[in-house]
Every structure is written in C-alpha cells, then in structure tokens.
C-alpha positions in Angstrom: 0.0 0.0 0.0 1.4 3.6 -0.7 0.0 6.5 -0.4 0.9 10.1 0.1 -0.5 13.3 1.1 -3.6 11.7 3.0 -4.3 12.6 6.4 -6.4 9.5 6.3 -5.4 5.8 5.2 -8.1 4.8 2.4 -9.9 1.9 3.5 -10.1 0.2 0.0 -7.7 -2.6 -0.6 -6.9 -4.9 -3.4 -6.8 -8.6 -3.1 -3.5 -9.1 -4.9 -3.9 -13.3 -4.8 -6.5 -13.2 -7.3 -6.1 -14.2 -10.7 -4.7 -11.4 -12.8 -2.2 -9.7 -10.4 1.6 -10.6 -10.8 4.0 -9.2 -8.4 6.1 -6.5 -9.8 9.4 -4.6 -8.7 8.6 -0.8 -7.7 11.4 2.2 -9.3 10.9 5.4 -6.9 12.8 8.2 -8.4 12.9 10.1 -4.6 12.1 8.0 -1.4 11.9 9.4 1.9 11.1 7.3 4.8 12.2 7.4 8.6 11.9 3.8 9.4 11.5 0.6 7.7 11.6 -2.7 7.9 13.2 -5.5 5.2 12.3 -9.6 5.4 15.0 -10.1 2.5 18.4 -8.4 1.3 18.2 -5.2 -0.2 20.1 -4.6 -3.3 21.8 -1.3 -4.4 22.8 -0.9 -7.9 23.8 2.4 -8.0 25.9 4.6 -5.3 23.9 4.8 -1.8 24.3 8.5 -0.1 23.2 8.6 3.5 23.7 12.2 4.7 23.3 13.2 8.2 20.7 15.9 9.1 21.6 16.6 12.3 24.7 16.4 14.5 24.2 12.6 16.2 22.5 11.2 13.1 24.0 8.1 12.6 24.3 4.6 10.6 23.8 1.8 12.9 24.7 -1.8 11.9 22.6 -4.1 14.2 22.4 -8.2 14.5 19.2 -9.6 14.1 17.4 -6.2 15.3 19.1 -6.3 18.5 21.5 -3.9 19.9 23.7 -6.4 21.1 26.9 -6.4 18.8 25.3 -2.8 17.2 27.6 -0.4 15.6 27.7 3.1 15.2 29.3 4.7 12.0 29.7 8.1 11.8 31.6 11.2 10.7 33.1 14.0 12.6 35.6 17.0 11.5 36.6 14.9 8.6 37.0 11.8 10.8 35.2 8.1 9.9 33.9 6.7 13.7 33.1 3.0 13.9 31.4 3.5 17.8 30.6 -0.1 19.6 27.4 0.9 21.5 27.6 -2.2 23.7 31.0 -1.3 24.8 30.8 2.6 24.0 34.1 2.1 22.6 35.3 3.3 19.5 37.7 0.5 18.2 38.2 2.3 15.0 38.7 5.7 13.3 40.2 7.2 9.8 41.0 10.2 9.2 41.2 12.3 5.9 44.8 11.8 5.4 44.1 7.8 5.6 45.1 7.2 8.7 43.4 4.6 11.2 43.3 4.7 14.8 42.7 1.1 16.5 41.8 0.9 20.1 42.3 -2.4 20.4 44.8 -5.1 19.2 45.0 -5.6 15.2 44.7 -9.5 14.5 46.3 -10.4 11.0 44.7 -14.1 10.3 46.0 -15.8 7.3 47.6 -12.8 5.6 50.3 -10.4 5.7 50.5 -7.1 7.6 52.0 -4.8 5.0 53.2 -0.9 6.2 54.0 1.2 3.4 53.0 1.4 -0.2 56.4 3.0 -2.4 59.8 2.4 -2.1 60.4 5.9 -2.0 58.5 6.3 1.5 60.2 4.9 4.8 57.7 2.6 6.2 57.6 2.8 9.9 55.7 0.8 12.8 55.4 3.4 15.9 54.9 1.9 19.2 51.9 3.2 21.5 51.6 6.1 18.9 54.9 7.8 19.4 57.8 8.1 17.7 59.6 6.9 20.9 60.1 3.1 19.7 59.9 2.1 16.5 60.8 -0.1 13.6 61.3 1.4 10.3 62.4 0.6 6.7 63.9 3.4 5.1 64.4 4.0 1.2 67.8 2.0 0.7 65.8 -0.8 2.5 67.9 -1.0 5.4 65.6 -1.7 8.8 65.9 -0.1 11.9 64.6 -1.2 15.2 64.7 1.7 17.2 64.2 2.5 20.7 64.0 6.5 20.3 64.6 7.6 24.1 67.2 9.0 25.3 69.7 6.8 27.3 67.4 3.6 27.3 68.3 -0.2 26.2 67.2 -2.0 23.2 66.6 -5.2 25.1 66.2 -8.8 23.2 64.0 -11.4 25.0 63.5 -15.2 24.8 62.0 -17.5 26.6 64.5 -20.3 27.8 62.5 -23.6 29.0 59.4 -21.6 30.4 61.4 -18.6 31.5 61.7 -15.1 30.2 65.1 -14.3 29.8 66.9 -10.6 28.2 69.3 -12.4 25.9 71.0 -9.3 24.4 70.8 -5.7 25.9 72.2 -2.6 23.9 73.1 -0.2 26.5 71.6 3.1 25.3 74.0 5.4 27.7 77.1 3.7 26.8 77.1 3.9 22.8 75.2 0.9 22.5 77.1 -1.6 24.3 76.2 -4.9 23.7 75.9 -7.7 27.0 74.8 -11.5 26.2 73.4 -13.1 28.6 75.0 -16.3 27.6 78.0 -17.4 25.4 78.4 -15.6 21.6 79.0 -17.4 18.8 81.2 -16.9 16.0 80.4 -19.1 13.3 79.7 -22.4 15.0 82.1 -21.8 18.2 80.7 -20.1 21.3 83.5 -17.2 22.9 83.1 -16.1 27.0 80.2 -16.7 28.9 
C-alpha cells in the first residue's frame, strides 16, 4: 500500500492473490522514509548517499534487530567513527589523510600485515603512537629497530624452558654496548660466557 498526502489511510484494498495480479518490482525516483523494515536483502545498484541531518545522526549496523553487537558509524571534522554501543568504545577511526586509529589489538589471520606502499617512503611501525620506539624501513631498504629515548636499552628477549630471559641488551648510555646473557657465537664456536 502507498500513499501520500492523505491525512487519512483509504480503506479500500486490493486482493492481490486473485487471478490477474503478478508481483512486480517498484522504481521510486525520490524516497523518503524514517523507518522501515526489510524480510530479504536489499540490493543497491547504484551509489547509496546517507547524509546526516543533524549532529548525532548516525548509521547503525545491528544483528538480528538487537542492539547487542550494534555499531555506530559516523563522521566528525573529517574523521570516519566505527562506535561499539555495547561497549561505547570506539575501536576504529580514519582520518582524511588515511590514517586509522585502532583501540584495540590488530589480529592479521592468514595474511600479511603490510606498512607502506612506495619504495620511495620509509615505512615505519610506531609503538603506543609515538615516535619513541619504532621499527622502520627506510628508502635504501635498510631496517631499523629503534628505541628513540634517550639513554634507554634495546633489550632482546626469549624465553628459555618456560622462563623469560633478556638475551641481548644494547646499552643506550654507553654507545650501545652490547651484554649477552649467555656465550656468543662466531660461526659455529661459542666465545666467553
């Protein structure tokens, strides 16, 4: 049933499952509509804009009509917002210039992480944000592993039979002296202790 510009819903209907009436797909040129509901996938074939008419207008993303699981996106000063409204966390943002914010822990299953997209671009991995720790790849493809603060070790760590233990330790305050933690090897003979 459509209908438009009544104040009143006509009371006329049409018994579709008689003989003659065939169901047919309906083109709108403009459709406006502040809810709905779908029983089947809905299938876009051109571009979709959703715009935002006021300031905490936003597309949620829900699981079986429940808010459980429900997402938020949403844009703000030039920034896309993926908000968890179970958790009221925002695990993800991009900005304009590409970049995305996780708040959480990145999980790469069954592919590569790759940083960096020319050769003519160091590619760099900051830790916690900063450009205190890093690793970085820089044009002549040499890679860095970088501890960035002043005076502090570049420490190496295994685990030996269930316990953590700092194998190798550059001292950052002493030009980067180097202390094993157990006997160096030069080619296949191990040297001091």
């Amino acid at each position: 049933k459509i209908f438009k510009g009544l104040t009143v819903e006509p009371t006329t209907t049409v018994n579709t499952s008689g003989l003659g009436y065939v169901a047919a797909d309906l083109v709108v040129a403009g459709l406006e509509a502040t809810t709905g509901a779908f029983s089947s996938d809905v299938t876009i074939d051109a571009s979709l804009d959703i715009i935002r008419n006021s300031s905490n207008a936003q597309l949620k993303l829900k699981r079986n009509g429940s808010a459980t699981g429900e997402f938020d996106i949403f844009t703000n000063t030039n920034t896309l917002f993926f908000k968890n409204i179970t958790t009221l966390q925002i695990p993800l943002a991009i900005n304009n210039s590409n970049l995305a914010s996780f708040a959480g822990d990145v999980n790469v299953n069954g592919g590569d992480l790759n940083v960096g997209s020319s050769s003519t671009v160091n590619s760099v991995i900051n830790m916690f944000g900063t450009n205190d720790s890093f690793i970085e790849k820089d044009t002549g493809n040499d890679l860095y592993l970088v501890n960035n603060v002043s005076d502090k070790d570049l420490k190496f760590r295994v685990k030996d039979n269930g316990v953590n233990i700092v194998a190798l330790t550059l001292d950052g305050s002493e030009g980067g002296a180097a202390t094993f933690a157990g006997s160096v090897g030069i080619g296949s003979a191990p040297v001091g202790n």
